[in-house]
N, C-alpha and C positions, 0 to 999 in steps of 0.2 A: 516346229516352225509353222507360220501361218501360213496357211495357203496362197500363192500366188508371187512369195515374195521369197527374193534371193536371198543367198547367205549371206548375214550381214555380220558386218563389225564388232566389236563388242564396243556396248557405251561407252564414252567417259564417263566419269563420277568424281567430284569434288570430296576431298578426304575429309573425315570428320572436324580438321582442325579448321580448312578451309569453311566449312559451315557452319561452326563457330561463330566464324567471324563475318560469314556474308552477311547476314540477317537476312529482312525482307527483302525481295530484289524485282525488280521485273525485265522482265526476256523476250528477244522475239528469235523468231524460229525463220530462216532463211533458205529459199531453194536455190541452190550452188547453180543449176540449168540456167538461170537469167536474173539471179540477183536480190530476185523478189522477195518482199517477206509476208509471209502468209498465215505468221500467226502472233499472236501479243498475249503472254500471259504474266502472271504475279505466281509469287510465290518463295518457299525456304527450301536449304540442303539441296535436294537433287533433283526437284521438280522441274526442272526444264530442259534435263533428260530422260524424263518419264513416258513421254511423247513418242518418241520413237522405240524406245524400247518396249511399248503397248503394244508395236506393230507384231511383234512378233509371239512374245506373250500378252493374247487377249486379253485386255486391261478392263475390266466391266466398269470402272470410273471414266473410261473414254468411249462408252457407248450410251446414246441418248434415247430412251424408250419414248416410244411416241404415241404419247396417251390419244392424240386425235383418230388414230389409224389402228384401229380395234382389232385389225384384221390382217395387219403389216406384218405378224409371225413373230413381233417381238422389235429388242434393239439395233439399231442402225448405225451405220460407222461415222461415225462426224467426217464432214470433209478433211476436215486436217487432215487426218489417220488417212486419210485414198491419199492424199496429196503426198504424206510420208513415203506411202507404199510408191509412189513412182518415183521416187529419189533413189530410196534404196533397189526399187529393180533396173536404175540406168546405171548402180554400181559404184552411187557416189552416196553421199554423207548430206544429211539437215547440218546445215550451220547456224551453230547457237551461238547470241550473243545475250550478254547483261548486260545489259542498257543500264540502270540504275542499282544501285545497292546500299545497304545500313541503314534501309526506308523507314521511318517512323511508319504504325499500323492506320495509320489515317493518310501517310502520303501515297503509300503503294498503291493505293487506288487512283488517285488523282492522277499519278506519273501512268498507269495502265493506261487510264481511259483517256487521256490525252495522246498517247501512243496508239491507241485506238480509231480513234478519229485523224490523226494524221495519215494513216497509211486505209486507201482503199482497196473495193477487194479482199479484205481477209478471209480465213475459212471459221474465224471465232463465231459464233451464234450468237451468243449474248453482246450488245453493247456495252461500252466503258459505263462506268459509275457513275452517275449523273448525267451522260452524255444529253439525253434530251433536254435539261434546262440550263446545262453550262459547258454545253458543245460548241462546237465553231459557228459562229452566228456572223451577219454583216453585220455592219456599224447602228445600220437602222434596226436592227432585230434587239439589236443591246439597247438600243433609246426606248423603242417599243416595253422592252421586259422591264424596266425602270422607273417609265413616264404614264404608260396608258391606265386607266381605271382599271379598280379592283375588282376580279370575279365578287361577288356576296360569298360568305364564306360559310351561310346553311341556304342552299338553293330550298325552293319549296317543292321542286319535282323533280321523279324518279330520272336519272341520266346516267348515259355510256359516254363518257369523255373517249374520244380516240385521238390518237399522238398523228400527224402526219406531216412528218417533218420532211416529205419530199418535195411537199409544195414551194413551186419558185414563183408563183404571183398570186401574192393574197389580193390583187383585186379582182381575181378571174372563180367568181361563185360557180360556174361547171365544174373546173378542175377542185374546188374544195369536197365538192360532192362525190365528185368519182372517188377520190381518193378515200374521203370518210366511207363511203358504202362498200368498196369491195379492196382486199378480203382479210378476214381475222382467225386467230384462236380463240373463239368466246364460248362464252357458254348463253347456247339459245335461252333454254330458261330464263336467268335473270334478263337478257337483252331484249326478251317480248315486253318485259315489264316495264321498261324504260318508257317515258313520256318522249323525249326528246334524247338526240345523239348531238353533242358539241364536239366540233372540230376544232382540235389544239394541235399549234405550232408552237415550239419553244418556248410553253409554259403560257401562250395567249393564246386563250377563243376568238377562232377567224370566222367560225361557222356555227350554225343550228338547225337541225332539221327534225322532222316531225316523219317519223320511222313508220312504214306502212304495214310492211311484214318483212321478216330476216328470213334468210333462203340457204340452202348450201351454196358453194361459190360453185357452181356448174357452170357451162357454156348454154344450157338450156335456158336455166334461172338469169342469166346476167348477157343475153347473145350482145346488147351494145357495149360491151367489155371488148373491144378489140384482143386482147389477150390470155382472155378464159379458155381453157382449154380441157377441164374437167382433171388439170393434176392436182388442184387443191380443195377439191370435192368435200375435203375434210374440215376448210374454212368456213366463214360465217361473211353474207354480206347483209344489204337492205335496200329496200324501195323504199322512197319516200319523197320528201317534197322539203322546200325553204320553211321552216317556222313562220308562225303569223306574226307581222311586223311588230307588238308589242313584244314577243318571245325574243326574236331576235334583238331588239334594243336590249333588253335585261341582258343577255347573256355575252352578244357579243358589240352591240354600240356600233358607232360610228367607223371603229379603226380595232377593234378588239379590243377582251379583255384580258387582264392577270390573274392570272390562278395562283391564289398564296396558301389557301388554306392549302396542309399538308396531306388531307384526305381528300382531297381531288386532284393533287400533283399526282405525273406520273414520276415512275422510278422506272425498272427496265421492263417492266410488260408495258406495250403501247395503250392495252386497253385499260380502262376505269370506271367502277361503276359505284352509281352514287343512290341510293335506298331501293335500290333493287338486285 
């Protein structure tokens, strides 16, 4: 038994005949405490009571080794798995639901990551499938991804596209900035080499800047960070400045640009980097 966790139930399990027949499905994982659901995954057979039954036998596919933290002693429990362990030591049960089932291998993603983006809050790590360029957008974000100019589809310099899909006013260049500079999982190397870093929202360039030096994400390195606090020492940020006004027309115009080519879209890493 794992340490810290009471004796639990035995899982259910879907009989062979029943998986048969499920096919692809996707599931979300439910804490009976307040209703909540806290986790969305895909999957066949008996996968979505694998989860809780990890808790108890250490499941090394539900721990996530953390290549940034050299020095962390190794892997780490995904939140899910803590959040499991409080369910089962208040003596109650994860309730599991199937949401979808008999998925075609191209829908189970779509119905995930849709499911994804509905419920906030989860302890999933990864984003839905696409979620960055056909997540929940306003009306204007869909006119924008449709209407605005094309990125060029071979820029002639080296670039870090980064995703920052928090931002709520693409006319506010501070808040483009903050967001684009701190903080990331990058790899310094390539990121020095960069000429320039564009800021992408929903598959449009909002921003351009001209990268001075990349720093660990410290509170020393980044003190106008209201929120640095030296826990993610293991990220990557930048100093730098707006691109010179020809730079900035090329890349992002008047209103932004569209990122079509497929080698500079993102997929689920936020970051991008382009001959560097």
């Amino acid at each position: 038994m794992h340490p810290g966790v009471t004796e639990m139930k035995k899982q259910p399990r879907f009989s062979e005949e029943v998986c048969a027949r499920l096919g692809n499905y996707v599931y979300r994982l439910i804490d009976p405490r307040n209703g909540e659901t806290f986790y969305i995954g895909k999957g066949r057979n008996n996968r979505v009571f694998d989860h809780a039954a990890g808790v108890t036998a250490v499941n090394t596919a539900d721990l996530v080794p953390d290549d940034d933290l050299p020095d962390s002693g190794g892997p780490k429990p995904q939140p899910k798995l803590e959040r499991i362990r409080a369910i089962l030591n208040a003596g109650l049960e994860v309730v599991h639901v199937i949401h979808r089932h008999e998925l075609d291998n191209k829908s189970v993603f779509e119905v995930e990551a849709a499911l994804i983006d509905a419920f906030p809050g989860l302890t999933n790590i990864a984003g839905g499938h696409g979620s960055g360029d056909r997540g929940p957008m306003h009306y204007q974000e869909i006119i924008d991804k449709f209407s605005l100019p094309v990125l060029e589809d071979e820029p002639p310099h080296k670039l870090v596209l980064i995703n920052i899909n928090k931002l709520e006013n693409r006319s506010d260049s501070a808040e483009i900035y903050r967001l684009a500079r701190y903080c990331w999982r990058i790899a310094p190397a390539r990121a020095e080499r960069a000429d320039y870093v564009l800021a992408v929202v929903r598959g449009v360039v909002v921003g351009a800047f001209r990268p001075h030096a990349w720093m660990s994400a410290t509170k020393e390195n980044f003190p106008e960070i209201p929120y640095a606090d030296n826990t993610e020492a293991h990220r990557f940020g930048f100093s730098g400045e707006s691109a010179a006004a020809d730079i900035w027309d090329r890349y992002v115009g008047p209103r932004g640009k569209r990122v079509v080519n497929p080698a500079l879209r993102h997929s689920q890493n936020p970051v991008r980097y382009w001959k560097c």
